[in-house]
C-alpha positions in Angstrom: 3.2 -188.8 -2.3 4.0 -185.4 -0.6 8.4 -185.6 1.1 8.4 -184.3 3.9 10.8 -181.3 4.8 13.0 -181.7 7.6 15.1 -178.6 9.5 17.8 -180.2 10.1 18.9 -181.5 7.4 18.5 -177.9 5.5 20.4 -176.8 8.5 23.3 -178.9 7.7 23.2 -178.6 4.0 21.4 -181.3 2.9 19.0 -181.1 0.3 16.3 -184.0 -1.1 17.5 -184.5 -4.8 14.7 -187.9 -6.0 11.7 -188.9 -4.6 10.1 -191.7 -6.0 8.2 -195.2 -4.7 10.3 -197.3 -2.7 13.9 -195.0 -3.6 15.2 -191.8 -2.3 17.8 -189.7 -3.0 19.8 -186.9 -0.7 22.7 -185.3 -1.7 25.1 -183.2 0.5 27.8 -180.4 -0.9 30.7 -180.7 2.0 31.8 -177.3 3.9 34.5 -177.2 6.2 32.3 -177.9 9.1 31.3 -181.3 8.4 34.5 -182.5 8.7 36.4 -184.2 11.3 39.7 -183.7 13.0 41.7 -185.7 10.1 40.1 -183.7 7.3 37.5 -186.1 7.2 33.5 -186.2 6.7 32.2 -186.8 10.2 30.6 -189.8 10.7 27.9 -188.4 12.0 27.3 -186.8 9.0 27.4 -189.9 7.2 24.5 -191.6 9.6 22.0 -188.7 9.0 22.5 -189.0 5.5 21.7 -192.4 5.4 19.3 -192.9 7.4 17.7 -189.8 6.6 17.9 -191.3 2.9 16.3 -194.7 3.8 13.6 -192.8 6.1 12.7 -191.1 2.5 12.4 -194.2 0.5 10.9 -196.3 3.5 8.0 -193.4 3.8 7.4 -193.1 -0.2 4.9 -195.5 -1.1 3.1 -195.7 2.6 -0.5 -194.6 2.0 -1.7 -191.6 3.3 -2.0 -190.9 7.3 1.3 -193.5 7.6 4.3 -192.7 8.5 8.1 -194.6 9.6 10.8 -194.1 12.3 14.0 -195.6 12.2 14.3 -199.0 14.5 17.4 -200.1 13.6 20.5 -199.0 11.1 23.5 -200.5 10.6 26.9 -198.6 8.7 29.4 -199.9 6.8 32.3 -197.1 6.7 33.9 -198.4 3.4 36.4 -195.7 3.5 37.0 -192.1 4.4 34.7 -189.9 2.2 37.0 -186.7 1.3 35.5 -185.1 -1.4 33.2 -182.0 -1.7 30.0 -184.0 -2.6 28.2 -186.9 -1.1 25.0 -188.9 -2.9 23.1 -191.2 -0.5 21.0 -193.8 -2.7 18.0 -195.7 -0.6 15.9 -198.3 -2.3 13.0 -200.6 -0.3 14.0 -204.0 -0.6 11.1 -205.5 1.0 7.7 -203.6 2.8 5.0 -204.7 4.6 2.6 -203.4 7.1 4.8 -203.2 9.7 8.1 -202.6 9.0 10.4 -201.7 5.8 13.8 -203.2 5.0 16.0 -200.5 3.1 19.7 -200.5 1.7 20.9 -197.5 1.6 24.7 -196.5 -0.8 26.8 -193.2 -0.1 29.3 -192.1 -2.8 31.8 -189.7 -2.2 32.4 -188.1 -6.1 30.9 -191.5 -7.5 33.0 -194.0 -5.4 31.3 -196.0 -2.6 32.3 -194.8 0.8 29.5 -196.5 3.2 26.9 -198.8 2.8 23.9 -199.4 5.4 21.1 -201.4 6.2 18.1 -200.0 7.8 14.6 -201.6 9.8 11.8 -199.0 9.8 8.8 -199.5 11.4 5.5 -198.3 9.7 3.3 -196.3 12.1 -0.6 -194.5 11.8 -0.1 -191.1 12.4 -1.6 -189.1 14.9 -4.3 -186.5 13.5 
């Protein structure tokens, strides 16, 4: 089980911290520009690292030649995440051959900001 690298995630800061069948594990150290107007982590920062997250852990027992893409995610902003570091936590709840369930947890210094769902179907990749 190889992870992939993705661009934009390294461009915003992200980096993949555990990798392991069925969880994932993406961390985040917050600079001023991820922020929103109020001071805020943008919530747009907050979706890619979820579903980024669950993408990892949906992808990380697939066999080889597989791969996923993100049908469907749905965010819970608990509250506002304010802190310098942010720990998105993914773990496959259910898999088959089509499509992966995932929950996926953000914690802003330990304390649960967001939590999200997400569908993810399971395609053959083309060689």
């Amino acid at each position: 089980m190889k992870a992939v690298k993705f661009p934009f995630l390294e461009h915003i800061g992200a980096e993949l911290k555990s990798y392991a069948t069925g969880t994932a594990e993406v961390e985040l150290h917050v600079e001023p520009y991820h922020l929103q107007h109020m001071g805020f982590v943008h919530g747009g920062v907050i979706s890619t690292l979820m579903d980024n997250t669950g993408w990892y852990a949906a992808v990380s027992s697939l066999d080889e030649g597989f791969t996923a893409v993100t049908m469907e995610i749905k965010i819970n902003y608990l509250k506002p995440a304010s802190g310098k570091h942010l720990l998105a936590s993914a773990e496959v709840k259910r898999q088959g051959k089509k499509v992966a369930f995932v929950t996926i947890e953000l914690h802003d210094e330990g304390k649960l900001v967001a939590y999200a769902t997400g569908t993810y179907a399971i395609l053959k990749e083309d060689v």
